[in-house]
C-alpha positions in Angstrom: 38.0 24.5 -27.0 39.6 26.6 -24.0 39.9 24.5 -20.6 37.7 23.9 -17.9 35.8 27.0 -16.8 34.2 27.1 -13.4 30.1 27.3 -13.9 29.0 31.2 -14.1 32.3 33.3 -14.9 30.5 34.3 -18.5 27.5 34.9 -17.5 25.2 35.5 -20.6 23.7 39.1 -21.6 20.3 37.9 -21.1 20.4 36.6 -17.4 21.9 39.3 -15.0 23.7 39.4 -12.7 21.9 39.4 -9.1 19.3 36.7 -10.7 21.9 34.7 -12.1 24.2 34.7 -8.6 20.8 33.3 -7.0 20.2 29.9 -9.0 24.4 29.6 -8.9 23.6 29.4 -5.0 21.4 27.1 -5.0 23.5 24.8 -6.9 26.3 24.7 -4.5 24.4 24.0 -1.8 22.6 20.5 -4.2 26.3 20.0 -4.1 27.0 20.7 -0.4 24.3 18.5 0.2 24.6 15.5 -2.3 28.2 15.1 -2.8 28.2 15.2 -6.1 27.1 18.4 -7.8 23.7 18.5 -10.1 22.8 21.0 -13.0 19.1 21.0 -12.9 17.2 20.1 -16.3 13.8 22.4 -15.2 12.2 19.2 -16.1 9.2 19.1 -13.6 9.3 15.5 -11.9 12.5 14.5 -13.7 14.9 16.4 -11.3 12.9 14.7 -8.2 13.4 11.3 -10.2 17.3 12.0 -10.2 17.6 13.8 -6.6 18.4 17.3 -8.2 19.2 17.0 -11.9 22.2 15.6 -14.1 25.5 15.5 -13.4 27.7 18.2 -13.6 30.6 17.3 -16.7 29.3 14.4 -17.2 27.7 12.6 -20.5 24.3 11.4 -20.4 23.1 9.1 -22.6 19.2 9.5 -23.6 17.6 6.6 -25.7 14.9 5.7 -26.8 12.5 5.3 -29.9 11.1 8.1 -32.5 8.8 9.8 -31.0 9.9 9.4 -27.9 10.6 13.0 -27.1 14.3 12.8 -27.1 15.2 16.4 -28.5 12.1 17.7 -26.2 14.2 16.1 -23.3 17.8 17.5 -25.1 16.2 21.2 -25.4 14.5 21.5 -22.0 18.0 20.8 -20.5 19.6 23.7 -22.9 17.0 26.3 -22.0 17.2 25.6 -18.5 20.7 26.2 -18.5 20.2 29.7 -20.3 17.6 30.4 -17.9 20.6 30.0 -15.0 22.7 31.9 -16.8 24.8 28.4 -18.5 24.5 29.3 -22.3 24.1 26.4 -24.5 25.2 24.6 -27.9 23.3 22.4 -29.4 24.4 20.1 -32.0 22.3 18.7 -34.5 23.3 15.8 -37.2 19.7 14.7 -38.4 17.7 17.9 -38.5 17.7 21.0 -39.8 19.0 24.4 -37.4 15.6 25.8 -38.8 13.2 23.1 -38.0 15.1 22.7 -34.5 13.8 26.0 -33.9 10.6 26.1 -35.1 10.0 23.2 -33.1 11.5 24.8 -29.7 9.8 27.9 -29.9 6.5 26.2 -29.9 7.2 24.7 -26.1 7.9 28.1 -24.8 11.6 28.9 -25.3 12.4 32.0 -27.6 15.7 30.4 -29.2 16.0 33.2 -31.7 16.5 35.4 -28.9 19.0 33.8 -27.0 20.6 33.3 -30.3 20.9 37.0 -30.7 22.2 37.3 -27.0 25.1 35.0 -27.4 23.5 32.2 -25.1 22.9 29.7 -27.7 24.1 28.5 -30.7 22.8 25.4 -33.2 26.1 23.6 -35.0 24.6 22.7 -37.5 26.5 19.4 -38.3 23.8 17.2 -40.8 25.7 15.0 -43.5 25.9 16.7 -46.7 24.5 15.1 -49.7 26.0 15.0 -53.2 23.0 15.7 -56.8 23.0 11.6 -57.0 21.7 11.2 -53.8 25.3 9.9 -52.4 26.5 10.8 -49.1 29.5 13.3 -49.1 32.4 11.4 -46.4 31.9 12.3 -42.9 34.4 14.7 -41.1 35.0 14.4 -37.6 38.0 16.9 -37.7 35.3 19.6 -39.3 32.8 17.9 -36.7 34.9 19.2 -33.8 35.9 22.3 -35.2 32.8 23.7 -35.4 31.4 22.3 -31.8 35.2 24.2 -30.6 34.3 27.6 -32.2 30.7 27.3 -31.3 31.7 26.7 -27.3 34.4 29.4 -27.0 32.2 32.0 -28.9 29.2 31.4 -26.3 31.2 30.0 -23.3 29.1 27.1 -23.4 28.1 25.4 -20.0 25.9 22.9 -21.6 26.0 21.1 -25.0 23.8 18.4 -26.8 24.6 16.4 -29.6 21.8 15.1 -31.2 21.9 12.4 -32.5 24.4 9.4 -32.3 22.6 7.4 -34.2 23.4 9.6 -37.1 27.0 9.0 -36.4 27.0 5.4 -36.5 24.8 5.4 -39.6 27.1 7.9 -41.3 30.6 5.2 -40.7 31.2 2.0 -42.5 33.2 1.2 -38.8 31.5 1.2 -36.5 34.8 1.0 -33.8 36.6 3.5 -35.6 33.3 6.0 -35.8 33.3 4.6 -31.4 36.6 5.8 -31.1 36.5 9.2 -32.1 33.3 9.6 -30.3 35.6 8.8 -27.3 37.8 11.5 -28.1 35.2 14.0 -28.5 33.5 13.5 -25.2 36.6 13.4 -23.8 37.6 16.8 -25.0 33.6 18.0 -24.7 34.3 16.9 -20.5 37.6 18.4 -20.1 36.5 21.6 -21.1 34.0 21.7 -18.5 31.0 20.7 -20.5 27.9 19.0 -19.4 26.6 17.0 -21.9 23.7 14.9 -23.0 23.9 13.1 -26.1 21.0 11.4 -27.7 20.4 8.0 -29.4 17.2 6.7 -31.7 16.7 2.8 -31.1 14.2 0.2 -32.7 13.5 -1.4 -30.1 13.2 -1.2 -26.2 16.2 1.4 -25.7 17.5 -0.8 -22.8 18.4 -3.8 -25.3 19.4 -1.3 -28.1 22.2 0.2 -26.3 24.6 -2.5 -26.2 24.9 -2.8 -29.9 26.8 0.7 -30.3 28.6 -0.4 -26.9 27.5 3.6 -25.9 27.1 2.1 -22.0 30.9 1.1 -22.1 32.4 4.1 -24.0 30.8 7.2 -23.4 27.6 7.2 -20.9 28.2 8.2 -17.1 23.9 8.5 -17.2 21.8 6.8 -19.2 18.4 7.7 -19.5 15.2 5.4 -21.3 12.5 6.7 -23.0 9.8 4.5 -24.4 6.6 5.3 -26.3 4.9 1.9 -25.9 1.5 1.3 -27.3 -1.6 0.8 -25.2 -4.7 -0.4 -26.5 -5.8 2.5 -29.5 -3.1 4.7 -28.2 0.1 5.4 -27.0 1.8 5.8 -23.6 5.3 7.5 -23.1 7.4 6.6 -19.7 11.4 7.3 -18.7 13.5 5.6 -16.6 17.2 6.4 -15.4 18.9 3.4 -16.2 21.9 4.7 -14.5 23.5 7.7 -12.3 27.2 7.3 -12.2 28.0 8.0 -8.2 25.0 9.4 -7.5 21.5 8.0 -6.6 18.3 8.1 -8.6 15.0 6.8 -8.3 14.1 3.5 -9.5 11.3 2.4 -12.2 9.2 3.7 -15.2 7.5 7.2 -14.6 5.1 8.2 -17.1 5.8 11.6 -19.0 4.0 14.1 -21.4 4.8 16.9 -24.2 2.5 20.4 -23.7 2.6 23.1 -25.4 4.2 26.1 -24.1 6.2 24.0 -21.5 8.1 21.3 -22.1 8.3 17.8 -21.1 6.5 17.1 -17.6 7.6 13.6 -15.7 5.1 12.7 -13.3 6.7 10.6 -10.5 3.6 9.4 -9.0 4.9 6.3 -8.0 7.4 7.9 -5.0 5.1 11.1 -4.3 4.8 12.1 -0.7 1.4 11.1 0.5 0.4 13.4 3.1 -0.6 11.5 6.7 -3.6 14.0 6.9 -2.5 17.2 8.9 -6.3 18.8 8.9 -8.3 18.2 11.8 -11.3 20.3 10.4 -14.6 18.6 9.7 -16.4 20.3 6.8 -20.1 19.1 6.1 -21.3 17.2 3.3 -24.5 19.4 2.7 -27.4 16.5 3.2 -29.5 16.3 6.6 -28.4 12.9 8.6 -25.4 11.9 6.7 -22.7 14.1 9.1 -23.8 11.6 11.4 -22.8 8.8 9.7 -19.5 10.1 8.4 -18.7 10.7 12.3 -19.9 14.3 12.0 -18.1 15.3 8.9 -15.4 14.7 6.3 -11.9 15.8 7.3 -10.9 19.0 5.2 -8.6 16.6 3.1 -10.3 13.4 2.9 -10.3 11.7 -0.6 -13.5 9.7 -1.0 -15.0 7.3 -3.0 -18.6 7.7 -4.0 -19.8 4.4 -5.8 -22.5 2.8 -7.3 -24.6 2.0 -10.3 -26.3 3.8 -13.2 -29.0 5.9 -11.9 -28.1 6.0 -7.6 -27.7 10.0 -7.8 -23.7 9.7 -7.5 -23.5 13.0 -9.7 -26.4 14.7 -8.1 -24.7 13.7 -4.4 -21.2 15.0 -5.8 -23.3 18.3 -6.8 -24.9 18.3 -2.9 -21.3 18.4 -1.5 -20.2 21.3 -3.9 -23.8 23.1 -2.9 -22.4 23.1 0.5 -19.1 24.7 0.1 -20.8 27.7 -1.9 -23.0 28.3 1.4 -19.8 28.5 3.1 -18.2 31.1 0.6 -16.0 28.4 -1.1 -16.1 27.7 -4.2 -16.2 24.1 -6.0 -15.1 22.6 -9.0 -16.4 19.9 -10.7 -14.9 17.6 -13.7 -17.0 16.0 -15.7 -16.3 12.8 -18.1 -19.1 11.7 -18.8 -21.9 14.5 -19.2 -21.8 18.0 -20.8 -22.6 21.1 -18.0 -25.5 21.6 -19.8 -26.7 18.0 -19.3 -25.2 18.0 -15.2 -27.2 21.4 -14.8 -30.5 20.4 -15.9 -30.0 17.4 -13.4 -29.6 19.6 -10.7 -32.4 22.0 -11.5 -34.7 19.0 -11.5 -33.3 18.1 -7.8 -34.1 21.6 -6.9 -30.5 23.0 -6.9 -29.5 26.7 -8.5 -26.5 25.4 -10.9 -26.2 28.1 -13.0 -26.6 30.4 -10.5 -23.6 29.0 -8.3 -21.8 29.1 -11.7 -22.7 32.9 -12.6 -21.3 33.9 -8.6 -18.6 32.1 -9.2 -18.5 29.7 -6.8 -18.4 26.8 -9.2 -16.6 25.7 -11.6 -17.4 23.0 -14.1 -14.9 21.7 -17.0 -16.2 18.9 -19.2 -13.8 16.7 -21.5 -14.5 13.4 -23.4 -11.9 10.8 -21.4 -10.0 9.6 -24.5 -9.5 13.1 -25.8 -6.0 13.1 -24.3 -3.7 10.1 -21.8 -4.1 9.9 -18.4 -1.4 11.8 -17.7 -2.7 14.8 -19.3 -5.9 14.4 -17.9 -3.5 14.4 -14.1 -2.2 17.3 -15.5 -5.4 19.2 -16.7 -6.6 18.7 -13.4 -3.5 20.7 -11.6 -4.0 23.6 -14.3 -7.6 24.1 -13.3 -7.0 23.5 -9.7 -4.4 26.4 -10.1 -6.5 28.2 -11.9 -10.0 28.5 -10.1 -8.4 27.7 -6.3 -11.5 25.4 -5.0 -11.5 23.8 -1.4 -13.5 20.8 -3.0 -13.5 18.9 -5.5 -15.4 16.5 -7.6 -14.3 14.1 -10.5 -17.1 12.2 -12.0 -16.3 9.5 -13.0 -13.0 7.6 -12.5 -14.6 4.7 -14.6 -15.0 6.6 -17.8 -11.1 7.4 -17.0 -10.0 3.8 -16.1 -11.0 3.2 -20.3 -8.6 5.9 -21.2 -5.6 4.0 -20.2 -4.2 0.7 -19.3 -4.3 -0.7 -15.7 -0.9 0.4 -14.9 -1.5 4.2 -15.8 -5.1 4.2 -14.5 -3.1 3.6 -10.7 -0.8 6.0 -11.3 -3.3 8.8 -12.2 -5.0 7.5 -9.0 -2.4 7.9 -6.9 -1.1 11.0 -8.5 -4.2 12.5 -8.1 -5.0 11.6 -4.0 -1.4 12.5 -3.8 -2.1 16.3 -5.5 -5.8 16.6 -3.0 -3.7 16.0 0.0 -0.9 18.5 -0.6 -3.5 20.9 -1.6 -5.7 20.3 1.5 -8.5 19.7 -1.0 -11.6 18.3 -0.2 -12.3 15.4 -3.0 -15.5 13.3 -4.2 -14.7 10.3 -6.7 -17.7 8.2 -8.2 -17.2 5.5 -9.7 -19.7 3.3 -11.0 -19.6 -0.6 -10.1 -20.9 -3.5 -12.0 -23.7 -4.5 -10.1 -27.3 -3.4 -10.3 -28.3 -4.5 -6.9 -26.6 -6.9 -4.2 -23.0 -6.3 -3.2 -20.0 -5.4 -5.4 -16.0 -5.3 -5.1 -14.7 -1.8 -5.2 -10.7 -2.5 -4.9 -10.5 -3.5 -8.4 -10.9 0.5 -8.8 -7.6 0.9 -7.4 -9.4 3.6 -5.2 -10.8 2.0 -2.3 -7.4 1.4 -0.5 -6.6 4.9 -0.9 -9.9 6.8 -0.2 -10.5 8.0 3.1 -14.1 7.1 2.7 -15.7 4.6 0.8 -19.8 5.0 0.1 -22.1 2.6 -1.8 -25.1 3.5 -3.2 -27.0 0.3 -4.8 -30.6 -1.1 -4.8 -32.3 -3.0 -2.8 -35.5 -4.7 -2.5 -37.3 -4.2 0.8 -41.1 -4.3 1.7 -42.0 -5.4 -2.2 -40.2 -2.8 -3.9 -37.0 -1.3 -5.0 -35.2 1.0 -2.7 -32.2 3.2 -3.3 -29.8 2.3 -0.2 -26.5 4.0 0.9 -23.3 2.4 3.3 -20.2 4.2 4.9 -18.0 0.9 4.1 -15.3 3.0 5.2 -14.2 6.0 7.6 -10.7 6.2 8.2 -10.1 7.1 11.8 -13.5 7.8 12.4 -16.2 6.0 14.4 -18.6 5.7 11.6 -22.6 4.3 10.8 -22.6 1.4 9.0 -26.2 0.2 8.6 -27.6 0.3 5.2 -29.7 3.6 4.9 -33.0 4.6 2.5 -32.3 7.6 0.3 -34.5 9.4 -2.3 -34.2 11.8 -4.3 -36.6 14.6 -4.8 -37.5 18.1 -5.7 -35.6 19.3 -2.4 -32.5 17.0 -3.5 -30.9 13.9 -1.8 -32.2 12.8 1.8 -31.4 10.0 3.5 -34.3 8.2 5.4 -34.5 5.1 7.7 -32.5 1.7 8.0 -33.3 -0.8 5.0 -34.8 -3.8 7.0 -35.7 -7.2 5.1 
């Protein structure tokens, strides 16, 4: 391997020149600003987790159990570096070149190609195996001649090895197979490399570590993975253990694998929540509610529409989407719990054109079964279509059918993640949620929700004058005066109207 070469001075064939002198740019100035200089991983939410990427020639270490997405991680580094004009080795001693590829091509990156271009190259480094099944002695020597050729042939900016385990597995000693692990990150650094290194574990990956003593000999970063079970499926969160001399965000952020792009981090947990910058009041589409809501929602209000089975909740979400296509905006609403066809004949029978807002556009509906997919996908689903259609409001009925999709600790998250995405988007958003309770009163902040609405309203039953009403309450206004009495509604060919105050 030659010595250390200063980031950009081979800059691949497939990443030109004026593009590749931009995205150098911008990573002096994460240097400027953060001391210590960070190549970014194009990890979306990961680089906001580790305030601007990994290291530069430095070893990261990423643990964590199989399935875990370790070589996803290990791969979206490499292919970001080719994107920034950093070609890329990658160094496999479990699986196949072939399969590696395979595999990467599905999440978007066309390895074959930067193969051909000189930006990347597999070493291909898996223990050979004799006719009797017998292991053929490991060489390190042959080990570190091949990573050499591979990085001066490329000029290699980045490098993975993946996967340490195999190394340890592959050595009857373990301090001697330790110690020239040492030498080889050593030489890996020297040359200017910046490296990330994976490791399987049984276990949590934060106990397994110690046992290979990887934290003390090698690891500047280490980064967790998990893939913990929860309830009938399976829930996949990182961590960054540690940031040697630089800072990082603490605690367990949830992550996903899609198709076509990679692993996507979502730090809910330290998103910016927006202190509500629109002043704008946009009606709610039902005579005599403005008035109680203070004479409108705020553009970018979040609320929470609750109540039992059969209050209207849907039917009212449908009302507020009614009113932005009367404006010229268009809606969108997500369904968990009923098909469009099911939603539509609803609102035909309340006297509302459904299919005809559909056909002019002006709203969108996407229905999907809640434990089709983890919350985090759902979180994610929700930006695509958000992206994709470009509503002003929003409805998402219901959270509850959500809240069973995942445990307690993800359902917050994909709560907050989601109030957190309205308010940057200036959206306009509608929750229901259905409570326990038939009639009477009922807690909402086990919903995780009311805290973080804007606006909280309950529809519920009530008996009044020998019969059972439908009643509705603004519990909650933020900064607004609002009305709090408890209000008649029905519900009717001409939709949802609110009558007079519920007395006895």
């Amino acid at each position: 391997m030659t010595g250390p070469r200063e980031a950009g001075d081979r800059t691949p064939q497939s990443v030109r020149g004026a593009r590749a002198a931009d995205l150098l740019a911008v990573d002096a100035d994460r240097r400027d600003r953060e001391g210590v200089e960070k190549l970014e991983t194009g990890i979306p939410g990961f680089d906001h987790v580790t305030s601007g990427g990994l290291p530069r020639r430095r070893a990261t270490v990423v643990a964590g159990q199989a399935g875990s997405a370790k070589t996803v991680f290990a791969g979206h580094f490499l292919a970001e570096g080719v994107r920034r004009g950093q070609p890329a080795v990658f160094v496999t001693l479990e699986e196949p070149a072939a399969d590696l590829r395979a595999n990467l091509t599905t999440l978007g990156w066309d390895v074959a190609a930067w193969e051909a271009a000189g930006d990347w190259r597999f070493v291909d480094a898996s223990p050979l195996v004799r006719e009797d099944g017998t292991t053929v002695p490991y060489s390190f020597s042959a080990l570190e001649a091949q990573i050499g050729k591979a990085v001066d042939d490329t000029g290699a900016d980045r490098i993975v090895v993946d996967s340490l385990t195999a190394v340890f597995a592959l050595s009857d000693d373990t301090g001697t197979a330790r110690q020239r692990l040492r030498s080889l990150i050593g030489r890996l650094r020297a040359s200017g490399l910046t490296i990330v290194m994976t490791v399987e574990t049984a276990e949590d990956p934060a106990a397994s570590l110690s046992r290979y003593g990887i934290e003390e000999f090698v690891a500047d970063n280490v980064v967790l993975l998990r893939n913990a079970r929860e309830g009938r499926g399976r829930r996949r969160t990182l961590e960054v253990l540690k940031v040697r001399g630089a800072t990082h965000r603490k605690g367990e952020y949830a992550f996903t694998v899609l198709p076509g792009e990679g692993l996507v981090v979502l730090p809910v947990a330290t998103s910016a929540m927006s202190a509500g910058r629109a002043t704008e009041r946009v009606p709610w589409g039902v005579p005599d509610l403005e008035p109680l809501l203070g004479g409108g929602l705020v553009r970018d209000a979040v609320v929470l529409l609750a109540g039992p089975t059969g209050t209207g909740k849907t039917l009212l979400g449908l009302e507020f989407l009614a009113a932005a296509a009367a404006r010229g905006e268009r809606g969108l609403l997500l369904g968990y719990e009923e098909s469009p066809e099911q939603i539509g004949r609803n609102a035909v029978g309340a006297g509302r054109a459904f299919d005809r807002l559909r056909e002019e556009g002006l709203l969108h509906v996407v229905s999907v079964y809640p434990e089709e997919m983890s919350l985090e996908d759902h979180l994610l689903e929700i930006k695509q279509v958000v992206d994709a259609t470009g509503p002003t409001r929003l409805v998402v009925d219901s959270l509850t059918a959500l809240e069973r999709a995942g445990s307690a600790a993800a359902y917050r998250e994909f709560v907050v993640g989601l109030t957190s995405f309205a308010k940057q988007r200036d959206l306009t958003v509608v929750l229901t949620a259905s409570t326990p309770s038939l009639a009477g009163a009922a807690s909402l902040t086990d919903d995780h929700v009311s805290t973080l609405a804007d606006a909280v309203l309950r529809l519920r039953y009530v008996e009044a004058g020998g019969e059972v009403r439908r009643a509705l309450t603004v519990l909650k206004a933020r900064g607004t005066r609002h009305d709090t009495r408890v209000l008649a509604y029905e519900i009717g060919d001409d939709g949802f109207t609110v009558g007079a105050q519920v007395t006895g």
